[in-house]
Each structure stands twice: as structure tokens, then as C-alpha cells.
Backbone bond lengths (Angstrom), bond angles and torsions (degrees), N, CA, C in turn:
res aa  C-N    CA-C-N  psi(-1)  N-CA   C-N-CA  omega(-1)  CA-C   N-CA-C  phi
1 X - - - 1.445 - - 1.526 111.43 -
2 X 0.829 114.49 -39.12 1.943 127.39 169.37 1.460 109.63 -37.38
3 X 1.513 103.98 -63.17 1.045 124.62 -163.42 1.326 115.71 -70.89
4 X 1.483 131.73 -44.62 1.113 149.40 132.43 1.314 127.18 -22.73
5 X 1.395 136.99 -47.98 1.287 158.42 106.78 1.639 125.63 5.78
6 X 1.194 83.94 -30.13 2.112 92.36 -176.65 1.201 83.25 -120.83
7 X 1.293 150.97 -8.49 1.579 130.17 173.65 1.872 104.67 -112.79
8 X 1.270 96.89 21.39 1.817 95.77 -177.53 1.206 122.79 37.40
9 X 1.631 109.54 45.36 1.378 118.90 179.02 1.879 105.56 -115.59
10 X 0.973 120.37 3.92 1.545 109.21 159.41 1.504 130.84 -44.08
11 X 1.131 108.05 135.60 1.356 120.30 -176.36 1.865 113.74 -41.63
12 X 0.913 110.79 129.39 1.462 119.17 179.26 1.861 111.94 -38.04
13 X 1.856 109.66 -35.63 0.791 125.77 178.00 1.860 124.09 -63.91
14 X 1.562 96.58 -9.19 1.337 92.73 -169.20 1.312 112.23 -129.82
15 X 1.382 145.13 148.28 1.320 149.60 -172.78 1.735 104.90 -129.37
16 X 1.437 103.04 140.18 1.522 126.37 -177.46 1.258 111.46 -81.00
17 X 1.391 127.08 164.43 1.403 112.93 151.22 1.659 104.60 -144.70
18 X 1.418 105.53 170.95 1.672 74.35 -175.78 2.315 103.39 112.94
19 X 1.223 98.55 163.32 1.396 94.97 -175.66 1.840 100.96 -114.12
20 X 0.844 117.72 175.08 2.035 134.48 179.59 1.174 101.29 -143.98
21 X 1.014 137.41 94.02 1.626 133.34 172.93 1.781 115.91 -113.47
22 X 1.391 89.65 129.47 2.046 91.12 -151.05 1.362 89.66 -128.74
23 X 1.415 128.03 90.99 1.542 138.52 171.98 1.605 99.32 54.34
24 X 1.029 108.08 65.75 1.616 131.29 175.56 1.778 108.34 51.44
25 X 1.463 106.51 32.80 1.522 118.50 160.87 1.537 116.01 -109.15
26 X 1.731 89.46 141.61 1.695 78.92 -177.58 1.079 73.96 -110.15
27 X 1.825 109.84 150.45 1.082 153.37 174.43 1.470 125.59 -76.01
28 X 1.181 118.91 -37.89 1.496 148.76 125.66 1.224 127.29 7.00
29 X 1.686 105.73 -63.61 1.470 136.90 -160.08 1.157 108.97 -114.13
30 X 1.747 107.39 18.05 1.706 95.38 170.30 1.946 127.91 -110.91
31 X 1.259 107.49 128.97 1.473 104.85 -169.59 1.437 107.83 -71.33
32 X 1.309 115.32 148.74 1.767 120.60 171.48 1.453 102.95 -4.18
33 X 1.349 105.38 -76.77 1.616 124.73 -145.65 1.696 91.95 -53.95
34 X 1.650 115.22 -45.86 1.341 96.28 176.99 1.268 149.60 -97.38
35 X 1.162 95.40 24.03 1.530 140.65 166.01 1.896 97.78 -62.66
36 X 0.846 101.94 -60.57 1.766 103.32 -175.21 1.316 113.09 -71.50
37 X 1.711 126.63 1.45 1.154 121.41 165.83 1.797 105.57 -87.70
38 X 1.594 112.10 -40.46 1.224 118.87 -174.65 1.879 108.40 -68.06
39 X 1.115 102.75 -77.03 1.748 112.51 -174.15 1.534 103.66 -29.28
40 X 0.911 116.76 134.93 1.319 140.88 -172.78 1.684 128.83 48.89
41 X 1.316 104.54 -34.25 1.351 113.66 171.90 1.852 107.06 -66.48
42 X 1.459 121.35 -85.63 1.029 123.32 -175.14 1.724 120.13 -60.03
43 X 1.751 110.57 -28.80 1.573 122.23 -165.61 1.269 87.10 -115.77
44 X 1.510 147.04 132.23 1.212 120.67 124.95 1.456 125.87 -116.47
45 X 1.276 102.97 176.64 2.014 105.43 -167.59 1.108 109.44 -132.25
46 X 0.975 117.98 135.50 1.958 147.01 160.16 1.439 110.56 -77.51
47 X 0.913 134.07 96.06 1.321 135.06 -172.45 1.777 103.98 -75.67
48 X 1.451 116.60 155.09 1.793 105.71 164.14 1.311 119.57 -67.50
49 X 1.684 104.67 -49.70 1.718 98.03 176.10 1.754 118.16 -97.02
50 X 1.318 129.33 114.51 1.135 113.46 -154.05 1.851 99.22 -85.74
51 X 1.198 114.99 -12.59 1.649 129.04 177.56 1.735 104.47 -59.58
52 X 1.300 115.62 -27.04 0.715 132.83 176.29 2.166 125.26 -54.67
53 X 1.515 88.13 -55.35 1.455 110.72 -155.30 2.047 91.38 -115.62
54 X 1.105 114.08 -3.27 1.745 115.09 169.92 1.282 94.02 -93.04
55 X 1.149 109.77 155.19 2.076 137.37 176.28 1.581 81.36 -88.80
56 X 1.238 99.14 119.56 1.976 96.28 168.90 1.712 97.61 -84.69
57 X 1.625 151.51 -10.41 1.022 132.27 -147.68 1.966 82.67 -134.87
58 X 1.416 118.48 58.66 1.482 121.10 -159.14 1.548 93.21 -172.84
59 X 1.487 98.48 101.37 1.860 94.04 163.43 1.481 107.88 -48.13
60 X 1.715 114.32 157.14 1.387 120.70 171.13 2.033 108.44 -68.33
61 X 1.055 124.66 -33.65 1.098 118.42 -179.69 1.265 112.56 -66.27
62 X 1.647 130.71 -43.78 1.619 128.06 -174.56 1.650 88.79 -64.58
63 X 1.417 114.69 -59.80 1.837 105.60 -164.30 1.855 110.08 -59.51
64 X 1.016 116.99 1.88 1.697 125.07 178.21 1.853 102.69 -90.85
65 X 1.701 88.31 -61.34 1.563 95.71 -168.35 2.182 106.58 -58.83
66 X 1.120 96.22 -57.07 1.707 121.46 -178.85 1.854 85.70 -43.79
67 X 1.269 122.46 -52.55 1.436 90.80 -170.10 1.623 110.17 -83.62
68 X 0.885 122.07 -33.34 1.518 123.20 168.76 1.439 122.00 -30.13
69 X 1.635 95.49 -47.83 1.663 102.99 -167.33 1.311 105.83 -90.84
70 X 1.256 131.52 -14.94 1.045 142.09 124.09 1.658 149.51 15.50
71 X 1.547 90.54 -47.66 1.379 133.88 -154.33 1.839 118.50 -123.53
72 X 1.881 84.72 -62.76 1.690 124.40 -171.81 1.245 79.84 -85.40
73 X 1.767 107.59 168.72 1.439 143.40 133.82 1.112 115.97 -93.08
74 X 1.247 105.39 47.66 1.998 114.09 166.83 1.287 118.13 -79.67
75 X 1.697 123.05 159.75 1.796 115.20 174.62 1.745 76.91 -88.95
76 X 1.270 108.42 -171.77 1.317 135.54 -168.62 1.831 101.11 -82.46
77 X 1.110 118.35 -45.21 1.542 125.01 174.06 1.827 100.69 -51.65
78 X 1.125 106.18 -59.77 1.725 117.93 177.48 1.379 101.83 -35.33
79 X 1.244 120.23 -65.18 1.423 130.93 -144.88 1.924 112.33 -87.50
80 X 1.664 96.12 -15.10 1.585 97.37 173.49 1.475 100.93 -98.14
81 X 1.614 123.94 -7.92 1.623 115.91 176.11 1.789 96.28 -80.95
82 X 1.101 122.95 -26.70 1.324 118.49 -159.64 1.386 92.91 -98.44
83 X 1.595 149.48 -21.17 1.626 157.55 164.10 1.620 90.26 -57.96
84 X 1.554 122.42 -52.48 1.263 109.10 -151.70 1.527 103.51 -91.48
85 X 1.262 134.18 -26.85 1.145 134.30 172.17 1.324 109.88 -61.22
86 X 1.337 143.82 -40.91 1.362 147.18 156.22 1.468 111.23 -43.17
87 X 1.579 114.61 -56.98 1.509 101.03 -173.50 1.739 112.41 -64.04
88 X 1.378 98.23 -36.60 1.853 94.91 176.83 1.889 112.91 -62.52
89 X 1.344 120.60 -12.85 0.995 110.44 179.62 1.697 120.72 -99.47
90 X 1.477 106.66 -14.19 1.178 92.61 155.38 1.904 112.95 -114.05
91 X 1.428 95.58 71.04 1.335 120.80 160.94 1.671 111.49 43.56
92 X 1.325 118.93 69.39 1.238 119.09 176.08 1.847 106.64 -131.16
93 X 1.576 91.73 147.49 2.023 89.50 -176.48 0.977 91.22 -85.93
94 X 1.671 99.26 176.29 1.403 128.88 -161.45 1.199 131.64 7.98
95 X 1.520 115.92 84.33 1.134 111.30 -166.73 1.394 125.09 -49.52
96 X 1.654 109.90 -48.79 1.798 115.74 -157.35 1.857 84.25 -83.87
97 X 1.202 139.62 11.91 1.672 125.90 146.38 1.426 106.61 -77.71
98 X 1.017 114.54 -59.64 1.422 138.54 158.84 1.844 98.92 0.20
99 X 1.562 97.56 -96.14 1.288 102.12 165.72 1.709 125.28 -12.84
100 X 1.028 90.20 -81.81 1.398 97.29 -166.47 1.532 118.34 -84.02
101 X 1.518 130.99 29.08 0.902 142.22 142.24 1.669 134.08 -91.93
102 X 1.536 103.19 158.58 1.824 102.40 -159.76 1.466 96.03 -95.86
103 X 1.222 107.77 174.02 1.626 119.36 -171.46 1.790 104.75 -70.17
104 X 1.437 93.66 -34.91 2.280 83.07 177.80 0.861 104.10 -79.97
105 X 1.275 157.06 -1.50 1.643 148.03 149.22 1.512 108.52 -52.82
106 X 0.995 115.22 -29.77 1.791 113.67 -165.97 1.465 106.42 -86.01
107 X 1.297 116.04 158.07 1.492 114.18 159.40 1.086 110.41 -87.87
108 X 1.681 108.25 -156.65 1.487 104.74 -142.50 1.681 95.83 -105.83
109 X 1.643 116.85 -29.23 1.573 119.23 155.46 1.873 113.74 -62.24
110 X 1.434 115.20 -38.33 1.440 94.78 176.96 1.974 117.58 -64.31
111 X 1.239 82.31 -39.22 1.689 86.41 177.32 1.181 121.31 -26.94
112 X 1.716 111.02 -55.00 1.607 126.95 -130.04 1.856 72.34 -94.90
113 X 1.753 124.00 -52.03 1.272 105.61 172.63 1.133 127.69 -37.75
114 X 1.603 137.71 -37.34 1.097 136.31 -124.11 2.123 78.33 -94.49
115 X 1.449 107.14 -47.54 1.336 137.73 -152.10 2.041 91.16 -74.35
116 X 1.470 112.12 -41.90 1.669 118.28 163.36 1.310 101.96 -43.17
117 X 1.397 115.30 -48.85 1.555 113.86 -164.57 1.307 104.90 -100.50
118 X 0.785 143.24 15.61 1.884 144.75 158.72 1.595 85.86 -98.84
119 X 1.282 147.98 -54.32 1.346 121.07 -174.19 1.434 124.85 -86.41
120 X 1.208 118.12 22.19 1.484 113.38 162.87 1.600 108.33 -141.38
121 X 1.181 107.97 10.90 1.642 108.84 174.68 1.941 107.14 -57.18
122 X 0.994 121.53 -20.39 1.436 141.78 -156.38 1.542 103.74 -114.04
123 X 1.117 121.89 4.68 1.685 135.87 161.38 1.666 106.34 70.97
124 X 0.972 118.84 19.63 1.859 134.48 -151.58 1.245 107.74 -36.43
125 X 1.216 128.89 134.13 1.648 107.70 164.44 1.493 149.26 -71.52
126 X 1.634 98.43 -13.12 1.727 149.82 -155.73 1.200 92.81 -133.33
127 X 1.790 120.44 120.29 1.619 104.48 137.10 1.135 105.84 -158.15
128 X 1.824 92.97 138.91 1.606 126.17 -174.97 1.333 105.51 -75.29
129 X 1.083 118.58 123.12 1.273 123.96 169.30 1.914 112.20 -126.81
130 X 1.343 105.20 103.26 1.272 117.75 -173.79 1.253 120.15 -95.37
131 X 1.243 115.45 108.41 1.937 132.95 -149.22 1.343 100.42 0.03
132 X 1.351 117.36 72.37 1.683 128.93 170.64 1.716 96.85 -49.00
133 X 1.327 136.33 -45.29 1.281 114.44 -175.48 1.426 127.32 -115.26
134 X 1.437 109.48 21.71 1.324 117.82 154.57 1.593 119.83 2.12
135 X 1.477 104.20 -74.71 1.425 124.02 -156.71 1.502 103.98 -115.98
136 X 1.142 103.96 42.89 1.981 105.47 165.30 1.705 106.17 -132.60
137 X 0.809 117.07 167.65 1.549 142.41 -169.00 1.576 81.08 -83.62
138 X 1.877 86.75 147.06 1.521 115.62 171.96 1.570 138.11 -43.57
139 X 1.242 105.01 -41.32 1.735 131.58 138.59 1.189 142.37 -24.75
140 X 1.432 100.57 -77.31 1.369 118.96 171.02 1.441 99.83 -72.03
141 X 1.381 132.37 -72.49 1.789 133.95 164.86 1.794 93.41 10.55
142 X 1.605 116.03 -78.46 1.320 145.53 -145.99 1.440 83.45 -46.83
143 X 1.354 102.43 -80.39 2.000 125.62 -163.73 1.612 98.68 -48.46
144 X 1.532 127.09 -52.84 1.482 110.68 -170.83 1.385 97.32 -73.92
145 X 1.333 145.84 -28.54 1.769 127.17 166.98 1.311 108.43 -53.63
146 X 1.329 110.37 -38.81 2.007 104.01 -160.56 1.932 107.85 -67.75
147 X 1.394 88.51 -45.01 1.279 130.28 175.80 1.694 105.64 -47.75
148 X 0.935 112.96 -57.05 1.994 119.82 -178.73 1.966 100.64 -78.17
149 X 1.666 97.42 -44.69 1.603 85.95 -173.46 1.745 117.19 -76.80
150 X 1.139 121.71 1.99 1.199 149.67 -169.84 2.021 93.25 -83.63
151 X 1.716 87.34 -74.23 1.960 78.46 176.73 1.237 109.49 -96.74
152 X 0.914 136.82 28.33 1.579 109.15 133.62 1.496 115.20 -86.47
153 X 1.175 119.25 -46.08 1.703 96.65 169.17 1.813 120.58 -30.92
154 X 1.825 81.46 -59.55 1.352 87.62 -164.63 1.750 124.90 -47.06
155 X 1.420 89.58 -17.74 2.000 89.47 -163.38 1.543 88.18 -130.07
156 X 1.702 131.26 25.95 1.240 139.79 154.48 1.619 100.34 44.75
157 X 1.243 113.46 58.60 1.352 121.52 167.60 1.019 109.66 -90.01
158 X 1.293 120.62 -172.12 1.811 131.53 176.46 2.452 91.83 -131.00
159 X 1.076 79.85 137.46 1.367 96.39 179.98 1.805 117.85 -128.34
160 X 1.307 122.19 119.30 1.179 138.82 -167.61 1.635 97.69 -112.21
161 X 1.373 122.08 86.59 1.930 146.06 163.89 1.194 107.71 -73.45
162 X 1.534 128.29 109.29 1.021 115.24 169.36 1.889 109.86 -103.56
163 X 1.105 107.85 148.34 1.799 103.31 -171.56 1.301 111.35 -162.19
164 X 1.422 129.56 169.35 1.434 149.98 -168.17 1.557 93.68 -119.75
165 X 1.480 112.13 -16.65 1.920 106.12 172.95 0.998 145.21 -63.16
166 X 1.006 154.54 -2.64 1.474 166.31 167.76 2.047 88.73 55.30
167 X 1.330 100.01 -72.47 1.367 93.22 177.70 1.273 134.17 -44.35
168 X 1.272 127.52 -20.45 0.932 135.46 -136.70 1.917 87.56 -122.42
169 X 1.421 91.76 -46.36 1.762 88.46 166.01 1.593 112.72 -52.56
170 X 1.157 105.85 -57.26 1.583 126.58 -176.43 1.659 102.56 -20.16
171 X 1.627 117.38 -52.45 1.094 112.05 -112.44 1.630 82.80 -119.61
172 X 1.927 120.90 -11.18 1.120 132.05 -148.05 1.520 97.88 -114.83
173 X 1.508 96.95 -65.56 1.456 119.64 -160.88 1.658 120.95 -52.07
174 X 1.034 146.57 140.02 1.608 144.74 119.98 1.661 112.65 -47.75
175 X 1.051 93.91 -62.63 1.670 80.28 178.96 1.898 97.15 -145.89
176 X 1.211 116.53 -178.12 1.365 133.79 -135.00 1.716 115.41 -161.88
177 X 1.163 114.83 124.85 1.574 132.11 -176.97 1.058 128.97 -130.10
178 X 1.445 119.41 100.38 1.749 131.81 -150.11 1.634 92.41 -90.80
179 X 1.401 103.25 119.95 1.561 103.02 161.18 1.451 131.06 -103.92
180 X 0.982 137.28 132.37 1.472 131.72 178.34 1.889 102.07 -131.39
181 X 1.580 99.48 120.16 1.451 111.19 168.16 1.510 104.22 53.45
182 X 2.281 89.99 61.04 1.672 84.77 168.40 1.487 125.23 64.22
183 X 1.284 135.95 2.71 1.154 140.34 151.35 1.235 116.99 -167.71
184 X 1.606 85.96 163.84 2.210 104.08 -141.29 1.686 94.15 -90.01
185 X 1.363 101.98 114.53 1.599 106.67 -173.25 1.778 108.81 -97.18
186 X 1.769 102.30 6.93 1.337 118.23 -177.61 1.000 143.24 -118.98
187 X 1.239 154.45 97.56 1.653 127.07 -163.99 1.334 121.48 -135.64
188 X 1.392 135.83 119.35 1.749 107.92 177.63 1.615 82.45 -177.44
189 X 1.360 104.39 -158.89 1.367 121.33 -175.37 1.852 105.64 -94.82
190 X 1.324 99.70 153.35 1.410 94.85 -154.63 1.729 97.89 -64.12
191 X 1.000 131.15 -26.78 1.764 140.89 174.73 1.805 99.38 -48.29
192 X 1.464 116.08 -52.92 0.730 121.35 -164.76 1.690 126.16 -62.69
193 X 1.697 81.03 -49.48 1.460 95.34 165.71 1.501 150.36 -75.71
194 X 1.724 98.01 -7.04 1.088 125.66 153.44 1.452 141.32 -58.32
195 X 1.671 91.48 -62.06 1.581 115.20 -163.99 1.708 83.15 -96.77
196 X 1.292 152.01 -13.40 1.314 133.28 172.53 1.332 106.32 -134.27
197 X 0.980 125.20 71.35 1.813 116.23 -160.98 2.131 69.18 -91.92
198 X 2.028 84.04 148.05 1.647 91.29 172.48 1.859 108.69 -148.84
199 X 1.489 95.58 41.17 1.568 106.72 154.77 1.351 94.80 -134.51
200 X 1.763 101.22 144.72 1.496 111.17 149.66 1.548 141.13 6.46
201 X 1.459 101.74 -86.69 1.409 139.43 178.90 1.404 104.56 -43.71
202 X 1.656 117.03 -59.00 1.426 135.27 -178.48 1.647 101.20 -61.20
203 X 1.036 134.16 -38.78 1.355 105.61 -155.98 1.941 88.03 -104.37
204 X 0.987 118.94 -23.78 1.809 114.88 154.50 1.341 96.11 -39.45
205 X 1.228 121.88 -81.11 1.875 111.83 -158.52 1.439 109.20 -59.22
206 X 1.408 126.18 -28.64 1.572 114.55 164.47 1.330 136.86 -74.24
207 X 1.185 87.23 -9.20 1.914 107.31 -178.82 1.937 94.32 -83.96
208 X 1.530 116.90 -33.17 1.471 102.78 -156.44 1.591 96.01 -103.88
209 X 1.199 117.51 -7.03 1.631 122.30 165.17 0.981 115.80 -77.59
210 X 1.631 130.07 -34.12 1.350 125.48 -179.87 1.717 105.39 -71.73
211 X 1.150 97.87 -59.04 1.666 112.64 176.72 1.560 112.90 -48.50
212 X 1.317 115.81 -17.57 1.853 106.83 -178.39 1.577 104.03 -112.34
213 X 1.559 123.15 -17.83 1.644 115.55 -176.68 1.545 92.89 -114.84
214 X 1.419 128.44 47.23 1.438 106.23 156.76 1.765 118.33 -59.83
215 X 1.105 117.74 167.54 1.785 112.95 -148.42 1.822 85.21 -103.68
């Protein structure tokens, strides 16, 4: 819902309250039309299931290039050099197969790459990444963290992870915001929130992390 929430995609059924302030934009106050300046260009998102958010009946290169041009004033040649340079950078073989293959051909780590590189093809300044590895093996899990914390250094973004990991905070975060029932009863640096957690809720989830990853 957070996440959803910063891309003004909540259900018609539901109303916010409260401010979103996004490099002195409120988020709030934006109509459709400028919605298509923010979504993907300025915000982008990592979805958990990427099977989800790929066109299964859409090579990965048209759904790369198509959103680019989208965006860009690129010709179509432009926009598959700039699709394919993205997929080689977040480390995928053969690219020009690459291209022209559909999302059920891929596994479930190429996917989530394919989906790394649909959210920063657009240079974003923001990106949501909503338990992108939920549903991958321990392995792969490893490489798409190293892999995401790698570019955001590299392109000095700010990154908003949302997760049920403790580890995974551990290993990501600067600092950290414990929510319980829809609002964040937590806030500080992840040291902080660890070694002094001072709600309830917080020191439950540190009590059951220590107790489940003894080494």
C-alpha cells in the first residue's frame, strides 16, 4: 500500500491522509496527466512478482524499448541500444536473445533482472523496490541485493525496500521504519533501531530474528 501510495495507484476505494512530499512535490496534488511525468521516470518500482507486471505476449526488448520511447524522443533503433545497454548492466547473457525473448522463457532471477532494468532505464531519482526477492531462491536473493546495492551507489540514488527481512534490512538500509497496523511506530538508523528499539512491536521482531538466525 506504501508503495502504491507514492505512485497514486490506490484503489479508488481508499483515501490517504497525511502529506507525500517528493523533492518539494506533493504527491497528493498530482492529476493523471502528471502522473506520467512522475511514474517511472522520476519514481521507479520493482515490483515482488515481476510475472506479474511483464506483458507475457511482448518480447522483453519491445516492452524495454516501448517504455523508453514512451518517455524519450528516441527513433526505435535509439531506444533498443539504450533497452540493451541496461539489460547488460544488470548482468544478463545474450543480450540480442535476450531481446527477443518472452517473459515464460526466463527464470525467476532473470525476470526480476529484466524488471531491475525496466526500473531504472528512465534514470529515476526514487526507487521502490517492493520485496523484489520475496520469491527467489537463496542465491539468486544474494546477487539481486548485491546487484541493486551496487547501483544505487553507483548512480547515488535514494532507494525505498520494503520487506518482512530484518536481514535484508541489515544488509541494505541507512536507516529503517518499523510499521505495525499500517503505520510506522519506528524510525532511526538501522544501529539505532536495533540496539535500542523503544516500541513494543520493534523489540518483538528483534527478539524473533535473533532467536531464528542463530549462526
Amino acid at each position: 500500500m506504501t508503495s502504491k501510495a507514492m505512485l497514486g495507484m490506490l484503489p479508488s476505494s481508499m483515501t490517504m491522509t497525511g502529506e507525500m512530499i517528493f523533492q518539494g512535490l506533493d504527491l497528493r496534488s498530482i492529476s493523471r496527466r502528471g502522473w506520467q511525468r512522475v511514474r517511472g521516470k522520476r519514481i521507479g518500482v520493482i515490483n515482488q512478482h515481476p510475472e506479474q507486471s511483464l506483458h507475457p505476449a511482448i518480447p522483453i526488448g519491445r516492452q524495454l524499448s516501448d517504455l523508453v520511447r514512451s518517455h524519450l524522443p528516441l527513433t526505435r533503433a535509439e531506444a533498443e541500444r539504450k533497452a540493451k545497454a541496461m539489460l547488460a548492466r544488470v548482468s544478463l547473457p545474450r543480450i540480442d536473445a535476450m531481446m527477443g525473448s518472452y517473459p515464460s522463457e526466463l527464470s525467476g532471477g532473470m525476470s526480476q533482472r529484466v524488471m531491475i532494468a525496466m526500473a531504472l532505464l528512465l534514470e529515476p531519482e526514487l526507487l521502490l523496490a517492493d520485496e523484489p526477492t520475496s520469491a527467489l531462491d537463496v542465491m539468486t536473493q544474494a546477487e539481486i541485493l548485491a546487484l541493486l546495492n551496487e547501483i544505487v551507489k553507483e548512480r547515488k540514488m535514494s532507494m525505498l525496500f520494503i520487506t518482512h527481512d530484518l536481514n535484508i534490512a541489515n544488509y541494505l538500509a541507512d536507516s529503517i521504519a518499523i510499521m505495525h497496523q499500517g503505520e510506522i511506530v519506528e524510525y532511526g538508523t538501522v544501529s539505532d533501531v536495533q540496539n535500542q528499539p523503544k516500541h513494543p512491536y520493534t523489540r518483538e521482531l528483534w527478539y524473533y530474528h535473533q532467536k531464528f538466525n542463530v549462526d
